[in-house]
VOKOL-232912 format. One line per field, with one value per residue (C-alpha): residue number from 0; residue in one letter; x, y, z. Coordinates in pm, whole numbers, plus 50000, padded with zeros to 5 digits. Each point is the difference from the previous one (the first is absolute). Layout:
N
num <- [NUM|...]
residuo <- [A|...]
px <- [X|...]
py <- [Y|...]
pz <- [Z|...]
//
This chain:
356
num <- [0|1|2|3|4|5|6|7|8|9|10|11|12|13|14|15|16|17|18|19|20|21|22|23|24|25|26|27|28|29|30|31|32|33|34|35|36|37|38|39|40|41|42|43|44|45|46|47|48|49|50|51|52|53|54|55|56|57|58|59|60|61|62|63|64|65|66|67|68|69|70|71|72|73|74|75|76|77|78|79|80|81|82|83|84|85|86|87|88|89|90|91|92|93|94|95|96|97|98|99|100|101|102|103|104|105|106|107|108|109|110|111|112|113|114|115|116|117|118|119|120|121|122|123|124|125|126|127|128|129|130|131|132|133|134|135|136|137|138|139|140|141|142|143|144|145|146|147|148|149|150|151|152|153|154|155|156|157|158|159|160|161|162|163|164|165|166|167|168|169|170|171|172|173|174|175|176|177|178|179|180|181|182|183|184|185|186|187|188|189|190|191|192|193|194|195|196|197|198|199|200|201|202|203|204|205|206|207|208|209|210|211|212|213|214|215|216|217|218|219|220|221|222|223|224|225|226|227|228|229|230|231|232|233|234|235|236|237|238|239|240|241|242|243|244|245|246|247|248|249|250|251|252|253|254|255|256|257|258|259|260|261|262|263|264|265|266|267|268|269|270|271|272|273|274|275|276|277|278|279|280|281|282|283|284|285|286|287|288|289|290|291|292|293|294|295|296|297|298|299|300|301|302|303|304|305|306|307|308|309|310|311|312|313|314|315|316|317|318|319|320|321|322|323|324|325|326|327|328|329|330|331|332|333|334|335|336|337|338|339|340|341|342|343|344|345|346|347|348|349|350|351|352|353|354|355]
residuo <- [X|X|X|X|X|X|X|X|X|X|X|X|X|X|X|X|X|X|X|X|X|X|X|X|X|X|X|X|X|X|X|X|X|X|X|X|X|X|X|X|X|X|X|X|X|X|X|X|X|X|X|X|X|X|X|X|X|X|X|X|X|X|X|X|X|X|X|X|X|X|X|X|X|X|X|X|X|X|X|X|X|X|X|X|X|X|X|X|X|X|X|X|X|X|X|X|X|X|X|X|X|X|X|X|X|X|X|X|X|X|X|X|X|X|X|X|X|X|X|X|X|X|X|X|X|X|X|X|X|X|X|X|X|X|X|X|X|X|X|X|X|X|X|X|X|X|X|X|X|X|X|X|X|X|X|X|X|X|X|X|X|X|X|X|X|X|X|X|X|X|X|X|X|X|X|X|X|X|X|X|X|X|X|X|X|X|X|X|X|X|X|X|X|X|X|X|X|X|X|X|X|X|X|X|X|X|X|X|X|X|X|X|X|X|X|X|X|X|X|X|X|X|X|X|X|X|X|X|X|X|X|X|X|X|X|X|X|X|X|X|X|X|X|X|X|X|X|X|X|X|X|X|X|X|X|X|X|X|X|X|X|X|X|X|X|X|X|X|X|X|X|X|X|X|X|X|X|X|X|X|X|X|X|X|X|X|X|X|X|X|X|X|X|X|X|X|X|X|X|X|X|X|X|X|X|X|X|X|X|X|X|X|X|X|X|X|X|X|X|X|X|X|X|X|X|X|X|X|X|X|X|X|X|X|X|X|X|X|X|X|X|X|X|X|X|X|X|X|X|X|X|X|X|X|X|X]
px <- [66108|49690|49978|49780|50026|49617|49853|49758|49861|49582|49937|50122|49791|49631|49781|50048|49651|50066|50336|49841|49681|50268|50218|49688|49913|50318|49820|50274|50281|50275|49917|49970|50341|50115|49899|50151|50354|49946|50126|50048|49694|49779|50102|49926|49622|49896|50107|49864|49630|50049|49913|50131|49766|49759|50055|49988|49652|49855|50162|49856|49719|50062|50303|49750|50027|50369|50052|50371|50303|50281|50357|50224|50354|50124|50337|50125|49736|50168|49901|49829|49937|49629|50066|49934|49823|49669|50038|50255|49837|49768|50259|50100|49639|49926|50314|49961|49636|50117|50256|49798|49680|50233|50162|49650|49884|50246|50021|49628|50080|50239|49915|49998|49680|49968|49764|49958|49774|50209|49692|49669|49867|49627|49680|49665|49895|50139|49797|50264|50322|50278|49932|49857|50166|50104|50337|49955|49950|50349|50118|49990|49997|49624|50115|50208|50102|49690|49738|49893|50080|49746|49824|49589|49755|49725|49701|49646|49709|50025|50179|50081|50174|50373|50351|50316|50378|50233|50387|50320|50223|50356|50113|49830|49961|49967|49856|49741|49906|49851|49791|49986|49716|49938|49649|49968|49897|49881|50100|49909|49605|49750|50036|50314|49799|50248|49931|50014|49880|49794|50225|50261|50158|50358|50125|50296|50099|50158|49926|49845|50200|49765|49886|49677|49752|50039|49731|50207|50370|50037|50100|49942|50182|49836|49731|49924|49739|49778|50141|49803|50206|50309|50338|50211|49947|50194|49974|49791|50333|50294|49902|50231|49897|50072|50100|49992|49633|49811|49678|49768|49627|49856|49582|49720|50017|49931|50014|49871|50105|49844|50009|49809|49893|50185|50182|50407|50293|50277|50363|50289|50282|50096|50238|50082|50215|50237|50274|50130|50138|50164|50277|50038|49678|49765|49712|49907|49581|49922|49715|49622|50058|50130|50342|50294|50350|50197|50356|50297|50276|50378|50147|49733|49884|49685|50159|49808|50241|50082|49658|49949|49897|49626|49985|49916|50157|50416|50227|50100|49838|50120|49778|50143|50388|49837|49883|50365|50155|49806|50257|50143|49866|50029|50388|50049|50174|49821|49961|49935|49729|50295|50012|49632|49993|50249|49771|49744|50213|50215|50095|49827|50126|49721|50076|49740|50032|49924|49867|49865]
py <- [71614|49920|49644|49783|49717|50003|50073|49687|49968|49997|49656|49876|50214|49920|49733|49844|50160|50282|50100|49843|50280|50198|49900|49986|50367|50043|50062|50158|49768|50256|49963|49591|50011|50266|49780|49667|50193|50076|49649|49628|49981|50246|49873|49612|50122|50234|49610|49755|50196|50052|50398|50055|49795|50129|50331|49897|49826|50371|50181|49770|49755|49795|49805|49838|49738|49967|49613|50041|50196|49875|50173|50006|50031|49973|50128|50101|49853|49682|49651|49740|49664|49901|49743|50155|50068|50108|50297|50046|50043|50194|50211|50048|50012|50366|50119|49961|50125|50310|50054|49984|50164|50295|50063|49984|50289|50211|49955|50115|50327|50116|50390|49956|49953|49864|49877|49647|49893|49772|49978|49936|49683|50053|50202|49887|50157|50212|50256|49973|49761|50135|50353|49994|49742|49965|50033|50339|50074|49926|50314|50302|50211|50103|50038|49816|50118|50207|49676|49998|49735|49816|49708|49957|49737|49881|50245|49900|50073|49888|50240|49726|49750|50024|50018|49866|50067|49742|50003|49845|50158|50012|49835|49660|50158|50372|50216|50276|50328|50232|49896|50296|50014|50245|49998|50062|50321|50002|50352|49925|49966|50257|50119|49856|49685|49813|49605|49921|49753|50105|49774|49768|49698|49826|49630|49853|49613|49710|49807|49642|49722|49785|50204|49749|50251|50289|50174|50161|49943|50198|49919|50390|50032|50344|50202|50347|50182|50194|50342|50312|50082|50189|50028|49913|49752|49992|49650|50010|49805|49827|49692|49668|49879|49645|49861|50277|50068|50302|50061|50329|49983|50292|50022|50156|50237|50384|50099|49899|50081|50248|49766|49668|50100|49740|49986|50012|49989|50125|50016|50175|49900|49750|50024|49764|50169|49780|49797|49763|49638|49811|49875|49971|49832|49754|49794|49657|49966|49640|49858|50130|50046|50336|49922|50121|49954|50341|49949|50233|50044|50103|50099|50247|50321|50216|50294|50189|50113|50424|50201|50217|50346|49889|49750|50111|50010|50029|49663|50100|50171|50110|49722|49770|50065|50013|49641|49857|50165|49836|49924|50335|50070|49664|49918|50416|49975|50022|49723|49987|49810|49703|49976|49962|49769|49837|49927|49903|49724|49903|49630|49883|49732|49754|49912|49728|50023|50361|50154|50271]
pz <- [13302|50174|50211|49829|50208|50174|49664|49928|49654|50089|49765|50338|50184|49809|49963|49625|49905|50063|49891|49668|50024|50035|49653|49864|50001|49755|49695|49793|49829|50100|50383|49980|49871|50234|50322|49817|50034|50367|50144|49918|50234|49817|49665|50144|50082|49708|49779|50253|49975|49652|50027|49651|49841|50252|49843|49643|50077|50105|49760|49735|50067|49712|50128|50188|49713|49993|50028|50099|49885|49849|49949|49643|49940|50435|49922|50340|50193|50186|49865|50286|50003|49845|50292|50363|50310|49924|50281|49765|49670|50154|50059|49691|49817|50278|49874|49645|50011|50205|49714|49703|50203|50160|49610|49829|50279|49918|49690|49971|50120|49695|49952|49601|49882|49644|49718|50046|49685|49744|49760|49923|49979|49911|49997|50044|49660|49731|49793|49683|50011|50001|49977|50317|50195|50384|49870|49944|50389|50051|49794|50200|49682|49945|49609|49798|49672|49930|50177|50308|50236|50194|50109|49918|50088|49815|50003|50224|50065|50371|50210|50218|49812|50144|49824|50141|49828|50161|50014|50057|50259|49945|50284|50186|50309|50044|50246|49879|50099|49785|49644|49761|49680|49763|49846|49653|49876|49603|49912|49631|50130|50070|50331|50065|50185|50328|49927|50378|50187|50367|50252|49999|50144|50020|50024|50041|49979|49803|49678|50132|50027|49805|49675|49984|50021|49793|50106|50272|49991|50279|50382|50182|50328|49999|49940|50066|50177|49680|49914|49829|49670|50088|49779|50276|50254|50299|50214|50313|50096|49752|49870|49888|49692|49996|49671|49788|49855|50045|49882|50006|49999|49871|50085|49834|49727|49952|49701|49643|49703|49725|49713|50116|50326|50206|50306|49986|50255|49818|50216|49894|50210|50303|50251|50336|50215|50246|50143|49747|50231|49739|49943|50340|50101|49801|50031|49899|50054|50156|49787|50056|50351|49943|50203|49892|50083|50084|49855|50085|49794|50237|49674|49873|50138|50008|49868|49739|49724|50032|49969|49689|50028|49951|50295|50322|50327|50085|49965|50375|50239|50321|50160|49799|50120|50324|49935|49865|50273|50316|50209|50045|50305|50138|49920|49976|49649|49614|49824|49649|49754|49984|50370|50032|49716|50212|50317|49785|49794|50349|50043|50310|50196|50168|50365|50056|50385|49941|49690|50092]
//
């Protein structure tokens, strides 16, 4: 066995700044956590700098308003004093942000992509109620016992006055990738007429704390660039919606209708495509600032239930077992999703002469 005794570990070699440029070029969850099993010393930096909330703030720009984080249910995680040091509790705030931050990023990256939309909560106008609700985008059936299923707006004679269909997610917080919509075609007209609209637009955000004005009830953490009408609609990059509201804008109209002449958007079907984060994480929004509180629960998980034959993607991948396994090549054994959940959840003690 090779000598390892003039090996030196380069932290020790390289300027603080650096070494963090360095870390910082680590823009894959996988390889964070990698390095973070290297060494105490490694492991001690990559918390101290915070590079896995770091990471989470590039991967998704609207943590920026996280206020702080919070963990539920610490079974396993050892119990300190409130009373301390403040080096201390410092301490033990980097490591509790690098576990919830370092969980979150990884559990972002599931390989199961799935539809995300609970239900509708309203449309900006309806042509006839109920027969031609938003409801009715939520079935993916384009007929339903002989009727077709669809969603129509009042008819103008503006081609600019917009439409928006807005929705409840199914989980709080919930990263999304793709948005899928199916304009309506009326095979029962003349012509077979598609009741599109020209271009389109997504938000995502949170009901307001304070309900006072209910004009807009609305708080949107984002807002997408404007989009020429497409049925599927793959994210420039993923987004995290934020509380659990997703609205789509859908600007100027096409195409009139025989009968009165007016302008329709009709839509058939809706579909958000992503990574569901509840149980496991939640959000509670901090009054009309827009801050929020990030809260982790140790006892849930992120795991989407099995796929069906309809959803997309594998439940594993090959980069995924990659991922569990990351200490293979380190400690030259496999190691298993419960070992990894194992680093993640480990008990760290705080040496307050040295803590990292």
């Amino acid at each position: 066995m090779p000598r390892m005794d003039n090996c030196k570990d380069f932290l020790s070699w390289v300027d603080p700044d650096t070494s963090l440029n360095i870390f910082k070029c680590l823009d894959d969850p996988a390889d964070l956590a990698r390095v973070s099993c290297v060494s105490r010393s490694w492991r001690g930096f990559v918390v101290a700098n915070g590079l896995s909330k770091q990471l989470c703030l590039r991967m998704f720009p609207q943590l920026s308003r996280v206020a702080c984080v919070v963990e539920l249910n610490q079974d396993g995680v050892k119990e300190h004093s409130e009373v301390g040091s403040s080096q201390s509790n410092e301490c033990l705030a980097l490591w509790k942000d690098h576990r919830v931050y370092s969980y979150l990023a990884r559990s972002c990256l599931s390989p199961v992509a799935m539809d995300c939309i609970d239900k509708a909560i309203s449309a900006s106008s309806t042509d006839n109620f109920p027969q031609e609700s938003i409801v009715n985008t939520l079935e993916e059936r384009d007929n339903i016992a002989g009727r077709f299923s669809y969603w129509s707006s009042s008819g103008q004679s503006n081609p600019n006055v917009p439409e928006t269909l807005t929705y409840q997610l199914a989980s709080q917080i919930c990263v999304i990738t793709e948005i899928n919509i199916q304009p309506f075609q009326a095979h029962f007209q003349m012509g077979s007429p598609i009741y599109s609209a020209k271009s389109i637009r997504f938000k995502m955000g949170h009901l307001k704390a304070s309900l006072d004005d209910l004009t807009d009830a609305f708080v949107w953490t984002y807002t997408s660039p404007e989009f020429p009408m497409a049925q599927k609609f793959k994210l420039p990059e993923p987004v995290l919606c934020i509380g659990g509201i997703l609205q789509i804008e859908l600007l100027e109209r096409v195409q009139s209708q025989e009968m009165d002449g007016l302008l329709y958007i009709c839509i058939s079907h809706v579909q958000a495509l992503g990574i569901q984060l509840s149980p496991a994480f939640s959000v509670d929004i901090l009054g009309p600032s827009g801050m929020f509180v990030l809260k982790r629960d140790r006892m849930a998980n992120c795991q989407p239930p099995e796929p069906s034959e309809n959803e997309s993607g594998a439940a594993l991948t090959l980069a995924d077992r990659d991922f569990q396994q990351i200490v293979t090549i380190l400690r030259g054994h496999v190691m298993g999703v419960g070992a990894m959940d194992g680093w993640e959840e480990e008990e760290y003690e705080v040496d307050e002469d040295n803590a990292f």
